[in-house]
CHARMM internal coordinates of N, CA and C (Angstrom, degrees):
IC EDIT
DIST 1 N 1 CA 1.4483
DIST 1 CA 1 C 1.5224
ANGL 1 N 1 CA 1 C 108.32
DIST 1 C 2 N 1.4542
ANGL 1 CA 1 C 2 N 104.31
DIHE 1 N 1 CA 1 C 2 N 129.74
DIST 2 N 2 CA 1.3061
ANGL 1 C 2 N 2 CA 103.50
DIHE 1 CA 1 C 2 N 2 CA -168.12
DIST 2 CA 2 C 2.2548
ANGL 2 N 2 CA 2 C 110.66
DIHE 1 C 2 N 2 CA 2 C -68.68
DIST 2 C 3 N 1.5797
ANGL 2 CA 2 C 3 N 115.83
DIHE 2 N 2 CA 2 C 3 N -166.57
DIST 3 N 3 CA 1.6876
ANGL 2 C 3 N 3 CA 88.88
DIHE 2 CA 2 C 3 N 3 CA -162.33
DIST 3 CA 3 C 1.9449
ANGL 3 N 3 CA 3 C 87.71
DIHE 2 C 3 N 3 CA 3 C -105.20
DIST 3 C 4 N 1.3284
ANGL 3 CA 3 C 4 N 110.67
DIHE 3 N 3 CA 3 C 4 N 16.76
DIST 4 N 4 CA 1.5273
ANGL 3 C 4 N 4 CA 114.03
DIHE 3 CA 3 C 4 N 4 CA -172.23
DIST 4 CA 4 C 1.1588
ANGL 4 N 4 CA 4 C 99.01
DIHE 3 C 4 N 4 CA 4 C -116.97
DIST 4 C 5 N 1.3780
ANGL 4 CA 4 C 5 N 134.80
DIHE 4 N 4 CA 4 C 5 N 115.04
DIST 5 N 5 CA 1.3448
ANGL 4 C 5 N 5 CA 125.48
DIHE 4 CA 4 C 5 N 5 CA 162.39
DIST 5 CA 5 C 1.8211
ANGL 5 N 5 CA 5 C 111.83
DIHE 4 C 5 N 5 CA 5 C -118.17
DIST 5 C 6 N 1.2516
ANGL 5 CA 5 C 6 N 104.41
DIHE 5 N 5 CA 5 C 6 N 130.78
DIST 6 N 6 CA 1.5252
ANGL 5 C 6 N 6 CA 120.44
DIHE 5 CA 5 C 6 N 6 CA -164.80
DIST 6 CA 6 C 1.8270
ANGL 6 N 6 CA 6 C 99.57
DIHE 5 C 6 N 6 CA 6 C -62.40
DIST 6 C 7 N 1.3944
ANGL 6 CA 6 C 7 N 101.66
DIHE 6 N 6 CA 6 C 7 N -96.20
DIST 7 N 7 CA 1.3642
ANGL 6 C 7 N 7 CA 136.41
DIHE 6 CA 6 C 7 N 7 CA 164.46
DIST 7 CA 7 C 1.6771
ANGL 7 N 7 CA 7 C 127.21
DIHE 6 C 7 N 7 CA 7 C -95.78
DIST 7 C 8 N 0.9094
ANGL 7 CA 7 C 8 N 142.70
DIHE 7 N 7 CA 7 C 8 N 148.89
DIST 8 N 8 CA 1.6443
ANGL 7 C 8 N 8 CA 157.72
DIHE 7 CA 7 C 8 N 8 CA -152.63
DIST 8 CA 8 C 1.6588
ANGL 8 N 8 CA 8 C 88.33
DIHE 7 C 8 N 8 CA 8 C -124.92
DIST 8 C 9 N 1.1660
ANGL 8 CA 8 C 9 N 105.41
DIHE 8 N 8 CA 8 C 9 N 110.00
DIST 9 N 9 CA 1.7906
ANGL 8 C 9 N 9 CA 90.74
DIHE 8 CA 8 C 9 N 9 CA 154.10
DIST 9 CA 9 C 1.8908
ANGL 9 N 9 CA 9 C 106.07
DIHE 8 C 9 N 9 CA 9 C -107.40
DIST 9 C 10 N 1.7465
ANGL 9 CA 9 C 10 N 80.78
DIHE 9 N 9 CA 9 C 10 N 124.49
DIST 10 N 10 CA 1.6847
ANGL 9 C 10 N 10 CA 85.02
DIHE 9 CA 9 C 10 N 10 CA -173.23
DIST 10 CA 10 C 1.3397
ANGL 10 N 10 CA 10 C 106.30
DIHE 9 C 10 N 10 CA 10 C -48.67
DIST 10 C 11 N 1.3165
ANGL 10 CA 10 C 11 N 126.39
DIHE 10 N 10 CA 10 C 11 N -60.20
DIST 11 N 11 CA 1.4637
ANGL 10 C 11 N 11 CA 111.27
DIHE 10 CA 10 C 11 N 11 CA -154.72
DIST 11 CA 11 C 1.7103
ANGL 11 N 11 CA 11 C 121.22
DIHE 10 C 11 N 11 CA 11 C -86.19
DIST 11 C 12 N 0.9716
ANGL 11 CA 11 C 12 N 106.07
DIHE 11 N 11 CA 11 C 12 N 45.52
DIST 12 N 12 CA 1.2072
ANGL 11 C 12 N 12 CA 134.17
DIHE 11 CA 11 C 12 N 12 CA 147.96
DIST 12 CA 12 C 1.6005
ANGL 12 N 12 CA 12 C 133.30
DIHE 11 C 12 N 12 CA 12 C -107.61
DIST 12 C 13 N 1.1893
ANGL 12 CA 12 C 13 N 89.29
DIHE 12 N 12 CA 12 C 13 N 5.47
DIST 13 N 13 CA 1.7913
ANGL 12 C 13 N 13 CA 107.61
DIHE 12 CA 12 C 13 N 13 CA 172.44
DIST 13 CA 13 C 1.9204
ANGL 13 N 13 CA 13 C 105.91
DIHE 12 C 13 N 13 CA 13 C -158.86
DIST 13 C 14 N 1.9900
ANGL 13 CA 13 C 14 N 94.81
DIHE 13 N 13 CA 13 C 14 N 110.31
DIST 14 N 14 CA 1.5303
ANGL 13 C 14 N 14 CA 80.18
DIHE 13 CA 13 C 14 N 14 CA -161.21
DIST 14 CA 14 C 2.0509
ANGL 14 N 14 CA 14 C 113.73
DIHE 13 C 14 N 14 CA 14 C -90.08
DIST 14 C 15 N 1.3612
ANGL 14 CA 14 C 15 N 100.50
DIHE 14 N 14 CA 14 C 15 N -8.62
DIST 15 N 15 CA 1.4359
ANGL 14 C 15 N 15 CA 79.03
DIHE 14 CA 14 C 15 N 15 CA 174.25
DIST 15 CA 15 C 1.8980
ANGL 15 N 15 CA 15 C 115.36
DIHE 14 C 15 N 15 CA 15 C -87.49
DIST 15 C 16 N 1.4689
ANGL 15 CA 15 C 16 N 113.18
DIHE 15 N 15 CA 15 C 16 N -5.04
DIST 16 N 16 CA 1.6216
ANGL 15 C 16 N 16 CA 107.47
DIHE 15 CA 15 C 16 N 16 CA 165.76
DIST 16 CA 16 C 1.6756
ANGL 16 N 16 CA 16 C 95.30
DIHE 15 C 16 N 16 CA 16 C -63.86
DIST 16 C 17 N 1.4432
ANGL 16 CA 16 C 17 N 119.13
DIHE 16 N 16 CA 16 C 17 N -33.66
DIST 17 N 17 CA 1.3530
ANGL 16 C 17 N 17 CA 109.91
DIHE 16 CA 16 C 17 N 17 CA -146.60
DIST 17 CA 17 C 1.7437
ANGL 17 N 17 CA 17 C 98.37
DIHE 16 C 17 N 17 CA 17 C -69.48
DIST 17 C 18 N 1.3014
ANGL 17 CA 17 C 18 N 105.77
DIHE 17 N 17 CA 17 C 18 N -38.81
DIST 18 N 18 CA 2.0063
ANGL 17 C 18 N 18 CA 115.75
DIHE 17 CA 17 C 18 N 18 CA -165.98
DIST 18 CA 18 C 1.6262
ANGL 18 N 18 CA 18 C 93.27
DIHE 17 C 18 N 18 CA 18 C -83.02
DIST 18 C 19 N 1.2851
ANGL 18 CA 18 C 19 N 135.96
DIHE 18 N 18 CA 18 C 19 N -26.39
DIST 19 N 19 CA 1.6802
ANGL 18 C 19 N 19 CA 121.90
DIHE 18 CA 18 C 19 N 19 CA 154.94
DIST 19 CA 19 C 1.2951
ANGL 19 N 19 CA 19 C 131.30
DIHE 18 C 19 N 19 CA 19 C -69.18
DIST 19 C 20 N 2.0092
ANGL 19 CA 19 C 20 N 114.39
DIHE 19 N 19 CA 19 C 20 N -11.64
DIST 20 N 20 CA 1.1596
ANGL 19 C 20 N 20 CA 93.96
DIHE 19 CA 19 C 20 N 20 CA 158.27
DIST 20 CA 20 C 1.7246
ANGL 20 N 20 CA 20 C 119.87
DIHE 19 C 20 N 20 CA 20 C -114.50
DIST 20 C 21 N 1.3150
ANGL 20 CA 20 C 21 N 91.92
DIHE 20 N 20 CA 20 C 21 N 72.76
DIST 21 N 21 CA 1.8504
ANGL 20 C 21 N 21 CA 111.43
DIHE 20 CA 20 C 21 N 21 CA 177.07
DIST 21 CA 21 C 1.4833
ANGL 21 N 21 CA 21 C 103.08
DIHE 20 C 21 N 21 CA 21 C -30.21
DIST 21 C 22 N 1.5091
ANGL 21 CA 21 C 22 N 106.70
DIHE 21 N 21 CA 21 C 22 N -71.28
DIST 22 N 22 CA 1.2530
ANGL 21 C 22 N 22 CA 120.83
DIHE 21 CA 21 C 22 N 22 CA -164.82
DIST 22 CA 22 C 1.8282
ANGL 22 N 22 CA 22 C 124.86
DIHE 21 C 22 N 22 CA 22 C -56.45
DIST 22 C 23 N 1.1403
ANGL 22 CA 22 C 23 N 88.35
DIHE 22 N 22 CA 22 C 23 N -2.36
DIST 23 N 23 CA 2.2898
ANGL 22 C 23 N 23 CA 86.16
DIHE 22 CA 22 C 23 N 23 CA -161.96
DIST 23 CA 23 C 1.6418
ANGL 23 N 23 CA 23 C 93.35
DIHE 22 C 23 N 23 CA 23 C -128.34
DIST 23 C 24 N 1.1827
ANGL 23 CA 23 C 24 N 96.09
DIHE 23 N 23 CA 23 C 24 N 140.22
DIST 24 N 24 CA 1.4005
ANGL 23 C 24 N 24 CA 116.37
DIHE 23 CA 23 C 24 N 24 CA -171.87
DIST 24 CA 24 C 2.1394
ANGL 24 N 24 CA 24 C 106.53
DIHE 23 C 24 N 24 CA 24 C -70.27
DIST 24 C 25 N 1.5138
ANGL 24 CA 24 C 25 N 86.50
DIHE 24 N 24 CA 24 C 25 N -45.24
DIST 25 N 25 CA 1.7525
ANGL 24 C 25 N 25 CA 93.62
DIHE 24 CA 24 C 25 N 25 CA -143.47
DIST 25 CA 25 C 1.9782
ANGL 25 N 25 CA 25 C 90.55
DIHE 24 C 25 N 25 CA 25 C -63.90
DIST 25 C 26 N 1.1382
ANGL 25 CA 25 C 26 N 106.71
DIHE 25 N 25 CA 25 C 26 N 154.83
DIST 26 N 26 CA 1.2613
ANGL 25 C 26 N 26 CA 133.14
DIHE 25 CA 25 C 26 N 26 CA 153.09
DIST 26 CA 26 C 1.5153
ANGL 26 N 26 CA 26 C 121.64
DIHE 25 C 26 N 26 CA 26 C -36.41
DIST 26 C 27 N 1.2386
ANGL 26 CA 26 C 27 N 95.21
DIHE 26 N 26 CA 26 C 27 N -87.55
DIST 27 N 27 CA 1.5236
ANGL 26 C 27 N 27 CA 106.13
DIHE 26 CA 26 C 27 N 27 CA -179.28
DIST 27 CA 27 C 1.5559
ANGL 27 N 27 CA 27 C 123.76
DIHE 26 C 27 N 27 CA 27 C -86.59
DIST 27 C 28 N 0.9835
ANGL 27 CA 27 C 28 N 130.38
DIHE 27 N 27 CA 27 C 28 N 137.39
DIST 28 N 28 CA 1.4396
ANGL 27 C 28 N 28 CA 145.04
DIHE 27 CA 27 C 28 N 28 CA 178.33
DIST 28 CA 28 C 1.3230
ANGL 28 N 28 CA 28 C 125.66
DIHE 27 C 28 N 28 CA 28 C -123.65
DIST 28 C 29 N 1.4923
ANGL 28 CA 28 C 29 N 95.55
DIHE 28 N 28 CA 28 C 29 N 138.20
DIST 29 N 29 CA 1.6893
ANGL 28 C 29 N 29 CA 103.72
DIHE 28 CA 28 C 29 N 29 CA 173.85
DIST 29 CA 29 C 1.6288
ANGL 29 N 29 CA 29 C 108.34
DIHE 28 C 29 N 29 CA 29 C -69.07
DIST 29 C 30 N 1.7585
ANGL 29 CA 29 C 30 N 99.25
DIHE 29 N 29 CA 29 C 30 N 156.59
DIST 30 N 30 CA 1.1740
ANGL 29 C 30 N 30 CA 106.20
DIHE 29 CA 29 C 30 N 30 CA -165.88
DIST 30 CA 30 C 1.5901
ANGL 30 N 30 CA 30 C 117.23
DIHE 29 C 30 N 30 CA 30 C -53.64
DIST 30 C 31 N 1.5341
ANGL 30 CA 30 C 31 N 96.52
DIHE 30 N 30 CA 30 C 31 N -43.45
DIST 31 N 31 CA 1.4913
ANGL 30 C 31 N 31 CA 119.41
DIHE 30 CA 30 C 31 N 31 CA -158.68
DIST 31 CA 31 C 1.4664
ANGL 31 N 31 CA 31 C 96.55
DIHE 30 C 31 N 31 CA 31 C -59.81
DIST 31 C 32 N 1.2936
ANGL 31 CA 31 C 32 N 104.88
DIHE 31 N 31 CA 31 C 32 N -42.57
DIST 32 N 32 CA 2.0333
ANGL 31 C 32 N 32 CA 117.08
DIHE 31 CA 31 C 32 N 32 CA -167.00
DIST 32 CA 32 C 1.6463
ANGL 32 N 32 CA 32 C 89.18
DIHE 31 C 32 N 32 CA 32 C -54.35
DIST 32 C 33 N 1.3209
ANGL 32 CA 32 C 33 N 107.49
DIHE 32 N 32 CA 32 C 33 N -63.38
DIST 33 N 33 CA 1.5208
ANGL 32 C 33 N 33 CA 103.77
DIHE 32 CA 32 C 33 N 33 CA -164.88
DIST 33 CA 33 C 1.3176
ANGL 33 N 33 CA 33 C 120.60
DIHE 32 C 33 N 33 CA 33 C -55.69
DIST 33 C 34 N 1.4020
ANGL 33 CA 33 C 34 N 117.01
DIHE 33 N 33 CA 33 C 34 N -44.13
DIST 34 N 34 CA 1.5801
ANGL 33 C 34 N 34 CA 129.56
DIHE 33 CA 33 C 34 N 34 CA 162.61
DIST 34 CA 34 C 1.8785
ANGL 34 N 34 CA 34 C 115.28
DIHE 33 C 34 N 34 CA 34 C -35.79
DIST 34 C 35 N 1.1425
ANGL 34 CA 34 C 35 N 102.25
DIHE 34 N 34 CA 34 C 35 N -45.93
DIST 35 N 35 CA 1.5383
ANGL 34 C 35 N 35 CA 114.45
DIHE 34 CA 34 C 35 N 35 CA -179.41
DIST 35 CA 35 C 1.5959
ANGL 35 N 35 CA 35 C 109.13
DIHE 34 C 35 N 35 CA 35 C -77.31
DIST 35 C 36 N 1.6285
ANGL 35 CA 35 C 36 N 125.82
DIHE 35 N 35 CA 35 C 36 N -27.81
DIST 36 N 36 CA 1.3685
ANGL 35 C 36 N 36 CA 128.78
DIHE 35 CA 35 C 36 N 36 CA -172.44
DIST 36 CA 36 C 1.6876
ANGL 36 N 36 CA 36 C 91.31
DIHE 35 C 36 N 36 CA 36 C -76.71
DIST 36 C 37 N 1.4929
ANGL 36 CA 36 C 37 N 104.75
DIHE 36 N 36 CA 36 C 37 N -60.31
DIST 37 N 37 CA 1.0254
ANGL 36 C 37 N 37 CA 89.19
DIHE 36 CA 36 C 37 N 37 CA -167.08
DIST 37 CA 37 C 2.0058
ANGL 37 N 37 CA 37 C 130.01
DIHE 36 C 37 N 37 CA 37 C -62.73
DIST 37 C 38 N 1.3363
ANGL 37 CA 37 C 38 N 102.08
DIHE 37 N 37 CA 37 C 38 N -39.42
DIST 38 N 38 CA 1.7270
ANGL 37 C 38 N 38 CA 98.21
DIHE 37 CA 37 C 38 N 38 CA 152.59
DIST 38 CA 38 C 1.5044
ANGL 38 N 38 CA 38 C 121.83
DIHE 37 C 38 N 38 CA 38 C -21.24
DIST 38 C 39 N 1.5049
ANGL 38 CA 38 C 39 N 92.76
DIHE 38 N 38 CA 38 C 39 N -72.57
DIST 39 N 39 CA 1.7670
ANGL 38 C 39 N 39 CA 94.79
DIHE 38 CA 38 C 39 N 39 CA -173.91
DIST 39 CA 39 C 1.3071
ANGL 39 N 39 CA 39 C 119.43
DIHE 38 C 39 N 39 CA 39 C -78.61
DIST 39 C 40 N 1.1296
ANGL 39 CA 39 C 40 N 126.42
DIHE 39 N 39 CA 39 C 40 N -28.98
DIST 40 N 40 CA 1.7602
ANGL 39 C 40 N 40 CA 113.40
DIHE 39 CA 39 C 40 N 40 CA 172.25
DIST 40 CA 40 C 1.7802
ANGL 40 N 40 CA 40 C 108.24
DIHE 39 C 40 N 40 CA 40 C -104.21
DIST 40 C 41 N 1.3553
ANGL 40 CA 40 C 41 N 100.56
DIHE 40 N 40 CA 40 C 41 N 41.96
DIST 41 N 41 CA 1.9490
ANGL 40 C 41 N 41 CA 89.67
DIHE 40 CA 40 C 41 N 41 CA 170.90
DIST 41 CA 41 C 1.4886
ANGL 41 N 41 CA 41 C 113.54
DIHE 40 C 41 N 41 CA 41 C -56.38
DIST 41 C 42 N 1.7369
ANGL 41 CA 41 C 42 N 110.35
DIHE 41 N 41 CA 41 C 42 N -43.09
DIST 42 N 42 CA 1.5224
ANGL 41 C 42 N 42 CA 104.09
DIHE 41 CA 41 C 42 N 42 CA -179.46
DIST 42 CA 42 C 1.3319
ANGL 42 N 42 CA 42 C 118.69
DIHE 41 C 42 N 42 CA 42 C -33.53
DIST 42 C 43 N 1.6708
ANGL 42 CA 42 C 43 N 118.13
DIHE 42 N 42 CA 42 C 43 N -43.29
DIST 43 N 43 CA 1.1471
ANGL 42 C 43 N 43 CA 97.23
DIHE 42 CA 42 C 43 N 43 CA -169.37
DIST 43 CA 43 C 1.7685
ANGL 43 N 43 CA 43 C 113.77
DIHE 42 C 43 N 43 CA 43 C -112.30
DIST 43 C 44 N 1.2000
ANGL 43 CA 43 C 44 N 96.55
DIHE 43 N 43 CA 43 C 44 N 36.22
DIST 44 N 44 CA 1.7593
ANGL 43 C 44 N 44 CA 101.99
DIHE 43 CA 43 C 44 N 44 CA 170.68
DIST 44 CA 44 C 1.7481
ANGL 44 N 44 CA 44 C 111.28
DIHE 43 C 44 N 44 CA 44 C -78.28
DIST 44 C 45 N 1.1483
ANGL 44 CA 44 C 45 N 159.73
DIHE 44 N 44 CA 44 C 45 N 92.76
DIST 45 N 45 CA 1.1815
ANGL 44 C 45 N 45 CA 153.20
DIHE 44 CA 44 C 45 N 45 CA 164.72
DIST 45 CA 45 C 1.3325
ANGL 45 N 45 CA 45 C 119.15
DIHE 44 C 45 N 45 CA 45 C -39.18
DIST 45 C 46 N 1.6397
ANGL 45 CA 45 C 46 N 121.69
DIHE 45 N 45 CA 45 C 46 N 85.75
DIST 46 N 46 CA 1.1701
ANGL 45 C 46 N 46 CA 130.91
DIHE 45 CA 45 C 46 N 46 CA -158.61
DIST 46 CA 46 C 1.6268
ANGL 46 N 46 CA 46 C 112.86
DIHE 45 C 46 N 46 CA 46 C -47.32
DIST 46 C 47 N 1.8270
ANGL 46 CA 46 C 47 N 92.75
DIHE 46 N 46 CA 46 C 47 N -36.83
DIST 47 N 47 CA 1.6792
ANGL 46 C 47 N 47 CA 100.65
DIHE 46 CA 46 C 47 N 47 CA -175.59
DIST 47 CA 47 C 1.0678
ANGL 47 N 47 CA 47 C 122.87
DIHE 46 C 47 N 47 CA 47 C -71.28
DIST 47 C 48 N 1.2815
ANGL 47 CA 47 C 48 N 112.36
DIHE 47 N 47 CA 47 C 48 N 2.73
DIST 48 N 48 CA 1.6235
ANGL 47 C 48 N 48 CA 122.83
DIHE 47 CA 47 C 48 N 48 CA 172.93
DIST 48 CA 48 C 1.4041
ANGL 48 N 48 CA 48 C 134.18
DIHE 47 C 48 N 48 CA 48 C -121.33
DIST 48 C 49 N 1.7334
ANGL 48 CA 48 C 49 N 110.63
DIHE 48 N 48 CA 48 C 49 N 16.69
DIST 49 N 49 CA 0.8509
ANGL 48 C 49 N 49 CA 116.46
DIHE 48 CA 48 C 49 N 49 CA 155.97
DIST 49 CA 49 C 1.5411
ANGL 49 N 49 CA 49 C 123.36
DIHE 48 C 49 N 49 CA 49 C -44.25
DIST 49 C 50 N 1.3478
ANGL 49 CA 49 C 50 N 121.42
DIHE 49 N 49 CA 49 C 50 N 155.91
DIST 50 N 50 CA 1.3020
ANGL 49 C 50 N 50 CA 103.49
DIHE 49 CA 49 C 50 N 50 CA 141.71
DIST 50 CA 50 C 1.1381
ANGL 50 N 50 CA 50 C 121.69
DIHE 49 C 50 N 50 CA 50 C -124.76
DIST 50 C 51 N 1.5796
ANGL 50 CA 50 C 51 N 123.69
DIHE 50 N 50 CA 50 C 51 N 175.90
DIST 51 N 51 CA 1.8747
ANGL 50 C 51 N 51 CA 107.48
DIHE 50 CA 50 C 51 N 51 CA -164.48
DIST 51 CA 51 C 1.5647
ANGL 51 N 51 CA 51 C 108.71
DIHE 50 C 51 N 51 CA 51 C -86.01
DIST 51 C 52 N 1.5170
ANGL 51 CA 51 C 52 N 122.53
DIHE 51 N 51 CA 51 C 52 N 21.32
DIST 52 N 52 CA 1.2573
ANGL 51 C 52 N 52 CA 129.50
DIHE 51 CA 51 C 52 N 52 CA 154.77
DIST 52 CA 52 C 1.4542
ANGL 52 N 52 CA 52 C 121.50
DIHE 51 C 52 N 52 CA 52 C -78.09
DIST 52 C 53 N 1.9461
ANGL 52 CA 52 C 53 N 104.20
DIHE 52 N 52 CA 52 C 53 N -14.37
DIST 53 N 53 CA 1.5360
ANGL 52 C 53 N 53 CA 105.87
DIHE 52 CA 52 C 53 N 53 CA -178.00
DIST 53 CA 53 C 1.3370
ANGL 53 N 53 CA 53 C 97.55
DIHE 52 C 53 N 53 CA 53 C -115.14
DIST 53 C 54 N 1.1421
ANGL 53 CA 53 C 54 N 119.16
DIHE 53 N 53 CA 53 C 54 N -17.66
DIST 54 N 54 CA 1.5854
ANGL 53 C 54 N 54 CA 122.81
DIHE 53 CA 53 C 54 N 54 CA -165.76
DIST 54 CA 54 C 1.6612
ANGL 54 N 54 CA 54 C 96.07
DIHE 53 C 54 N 54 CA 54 C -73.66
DIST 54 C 55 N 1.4226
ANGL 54 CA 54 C 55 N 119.99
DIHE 54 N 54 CA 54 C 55 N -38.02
DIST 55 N 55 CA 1.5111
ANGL 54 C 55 N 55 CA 133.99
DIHE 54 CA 54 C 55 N 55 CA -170.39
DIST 55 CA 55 C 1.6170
ANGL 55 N 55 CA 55 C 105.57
DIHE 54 C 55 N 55 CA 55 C -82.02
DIST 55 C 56 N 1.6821
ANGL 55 CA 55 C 56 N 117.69
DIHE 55 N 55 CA 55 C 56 N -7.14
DIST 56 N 56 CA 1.5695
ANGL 55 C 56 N 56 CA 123.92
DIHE 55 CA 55 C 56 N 56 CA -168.78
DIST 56 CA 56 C 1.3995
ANGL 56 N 56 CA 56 C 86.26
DIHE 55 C 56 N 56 CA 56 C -91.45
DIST 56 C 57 N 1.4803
ANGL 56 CA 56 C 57 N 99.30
DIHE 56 N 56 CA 56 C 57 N -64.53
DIST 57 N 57 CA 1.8784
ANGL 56 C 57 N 57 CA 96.37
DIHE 56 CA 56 C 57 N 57 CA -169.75
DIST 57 CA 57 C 1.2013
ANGL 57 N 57 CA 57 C 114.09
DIHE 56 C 57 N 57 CA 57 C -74.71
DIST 57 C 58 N 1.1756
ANGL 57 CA 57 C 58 N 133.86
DIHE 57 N 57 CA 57 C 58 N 4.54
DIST 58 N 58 CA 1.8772
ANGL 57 C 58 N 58 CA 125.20
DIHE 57 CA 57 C 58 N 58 CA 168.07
DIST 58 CA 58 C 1.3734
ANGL 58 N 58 CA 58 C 98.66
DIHE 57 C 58 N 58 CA 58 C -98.59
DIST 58 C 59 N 1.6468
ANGL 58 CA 58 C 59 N 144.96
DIHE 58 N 58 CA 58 C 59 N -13.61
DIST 59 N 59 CA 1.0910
ANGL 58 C 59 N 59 CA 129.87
DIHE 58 CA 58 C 59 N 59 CA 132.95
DIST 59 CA 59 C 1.7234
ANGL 59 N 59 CA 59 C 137.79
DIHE 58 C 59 N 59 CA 59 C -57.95
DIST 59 C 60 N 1.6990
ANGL 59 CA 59 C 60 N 93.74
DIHE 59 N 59 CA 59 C 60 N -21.65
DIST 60 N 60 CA 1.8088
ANGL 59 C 60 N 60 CA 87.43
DIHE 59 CA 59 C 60 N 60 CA -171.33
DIST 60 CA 60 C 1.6144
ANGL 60 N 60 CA 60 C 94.05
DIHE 59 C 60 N 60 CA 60 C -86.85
DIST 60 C 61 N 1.7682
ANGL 60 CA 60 C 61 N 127.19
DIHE 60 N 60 CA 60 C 61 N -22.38
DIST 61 N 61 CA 1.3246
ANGL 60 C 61 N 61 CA 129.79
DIHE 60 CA 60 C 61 N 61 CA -178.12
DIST 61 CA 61 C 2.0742
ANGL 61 N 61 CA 61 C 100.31
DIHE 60 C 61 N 61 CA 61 C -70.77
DIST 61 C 62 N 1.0546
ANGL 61 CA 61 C 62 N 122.43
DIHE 61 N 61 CA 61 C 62 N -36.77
DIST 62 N 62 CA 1.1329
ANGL 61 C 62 N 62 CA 111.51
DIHE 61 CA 61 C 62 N 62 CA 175.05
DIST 62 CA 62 C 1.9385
ANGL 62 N 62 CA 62 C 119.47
DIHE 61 C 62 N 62 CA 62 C -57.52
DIST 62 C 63 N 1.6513
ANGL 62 CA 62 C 63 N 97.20
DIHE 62 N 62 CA 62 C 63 N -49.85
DIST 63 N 63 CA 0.9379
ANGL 62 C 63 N 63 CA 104.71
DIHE 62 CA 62 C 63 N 63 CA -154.68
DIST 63 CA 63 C 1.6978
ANGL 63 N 63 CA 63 C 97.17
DIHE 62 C 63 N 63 CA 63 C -89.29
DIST 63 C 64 N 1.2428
ANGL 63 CA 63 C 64 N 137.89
DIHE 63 N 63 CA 63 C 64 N -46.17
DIST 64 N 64 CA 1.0589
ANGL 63 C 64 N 64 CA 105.00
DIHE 63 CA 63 C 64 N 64 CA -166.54
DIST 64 CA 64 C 2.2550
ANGL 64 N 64 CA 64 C 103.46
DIHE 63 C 64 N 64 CA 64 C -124.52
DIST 64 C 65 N 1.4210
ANGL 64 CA 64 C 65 N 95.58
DIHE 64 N 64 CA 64 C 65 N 3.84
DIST 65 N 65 CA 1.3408
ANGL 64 C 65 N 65 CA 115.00
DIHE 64 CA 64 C 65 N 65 CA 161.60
DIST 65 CA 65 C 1.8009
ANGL 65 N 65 CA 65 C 124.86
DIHE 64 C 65 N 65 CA 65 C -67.94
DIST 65 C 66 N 1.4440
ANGL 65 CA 65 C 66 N 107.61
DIHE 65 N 65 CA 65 C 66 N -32.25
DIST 66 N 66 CA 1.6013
ANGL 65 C 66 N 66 CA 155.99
DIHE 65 CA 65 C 66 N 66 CA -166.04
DIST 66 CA 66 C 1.3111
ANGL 66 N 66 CA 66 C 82.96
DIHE 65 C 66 N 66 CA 66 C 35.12
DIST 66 C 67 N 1.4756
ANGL 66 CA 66 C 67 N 112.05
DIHE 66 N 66 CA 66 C 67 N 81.28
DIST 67 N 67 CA 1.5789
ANGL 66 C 67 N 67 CA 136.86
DIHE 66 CA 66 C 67 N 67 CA 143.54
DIST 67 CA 67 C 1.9576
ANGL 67 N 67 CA 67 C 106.17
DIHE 66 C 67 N 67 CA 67 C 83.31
DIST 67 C 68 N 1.8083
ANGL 67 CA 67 C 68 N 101.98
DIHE 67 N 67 CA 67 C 68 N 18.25
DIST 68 N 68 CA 1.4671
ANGL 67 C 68 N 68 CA 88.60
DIHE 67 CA 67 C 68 N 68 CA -177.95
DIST 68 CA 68 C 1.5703
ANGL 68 N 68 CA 68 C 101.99
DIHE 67 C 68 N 68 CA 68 C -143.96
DIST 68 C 69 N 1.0447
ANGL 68 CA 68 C 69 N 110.07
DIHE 68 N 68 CA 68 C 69 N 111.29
DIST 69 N 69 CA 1.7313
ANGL 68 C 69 N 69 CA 118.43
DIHE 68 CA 68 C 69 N 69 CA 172.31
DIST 69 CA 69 C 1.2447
ANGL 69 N 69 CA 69 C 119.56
DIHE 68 C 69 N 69 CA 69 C -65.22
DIST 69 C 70 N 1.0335
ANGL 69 CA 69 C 70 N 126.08
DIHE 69 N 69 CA 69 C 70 N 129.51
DIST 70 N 70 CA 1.6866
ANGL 69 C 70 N 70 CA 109.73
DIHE 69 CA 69 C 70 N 70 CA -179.86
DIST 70 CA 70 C 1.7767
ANGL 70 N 70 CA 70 C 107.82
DIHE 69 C 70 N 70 CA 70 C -140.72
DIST 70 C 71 N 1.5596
ANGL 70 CA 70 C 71 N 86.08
DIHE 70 N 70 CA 70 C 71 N 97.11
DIST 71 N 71 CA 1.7590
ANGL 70 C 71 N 71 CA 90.25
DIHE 70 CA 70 C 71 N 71 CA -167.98
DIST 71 CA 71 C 1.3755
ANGL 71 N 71 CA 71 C 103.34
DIHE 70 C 71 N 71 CA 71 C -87.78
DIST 71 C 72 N 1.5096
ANGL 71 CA 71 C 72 N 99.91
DIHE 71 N 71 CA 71 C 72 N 141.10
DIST 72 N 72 CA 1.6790
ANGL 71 C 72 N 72 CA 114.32
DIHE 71 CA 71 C 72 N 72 CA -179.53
DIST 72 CA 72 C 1.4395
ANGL 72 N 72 CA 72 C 122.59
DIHE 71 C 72 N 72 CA 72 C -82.70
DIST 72 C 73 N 1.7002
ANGL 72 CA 72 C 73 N 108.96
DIHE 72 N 72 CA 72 C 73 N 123.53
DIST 73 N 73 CA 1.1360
ANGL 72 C 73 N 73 CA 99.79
DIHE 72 CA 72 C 73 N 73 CA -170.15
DIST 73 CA 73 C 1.4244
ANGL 73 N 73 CA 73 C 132.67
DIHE 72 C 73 N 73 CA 73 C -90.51
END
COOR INIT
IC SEED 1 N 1 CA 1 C
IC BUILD
């Protein structure tokens, strides 16, 4: 994954997609997604990541986390 990411299209990653219940649009900024995922980790199903999302959010924790996730408990 390149270190610039434009837009996120949720449904191409399905547990961002079931944390963002609430929002209509498709595509998302990085930062938005970086912040969804922080606050609703409880309900991310770790076992269902896949390492296409696992490799999204260890880029959005680099890049705008600067290397530290901090999921809300």
């Amino acid at each position: 994954m390149n270190n610039v990411i434009q837009c996120i299209d949720r449904k191409e990653y399905p547990e961002l997609d079931l944390i963002l219940w609430d929002r209509v649009d498709r595509l998302i900024v990085p930062q938005d997604a970086f912040l969804k995922y922080e606050q609703r980790w409880r309900y991310v199903d770790q076992a269902k990541l896949t390492p296409k999302e696992c490799q999204l959010i260890e880029c959005l924790t680099q890049s705008y986390g600067k290397g530290f996730f901090l999921a809300a408990a």
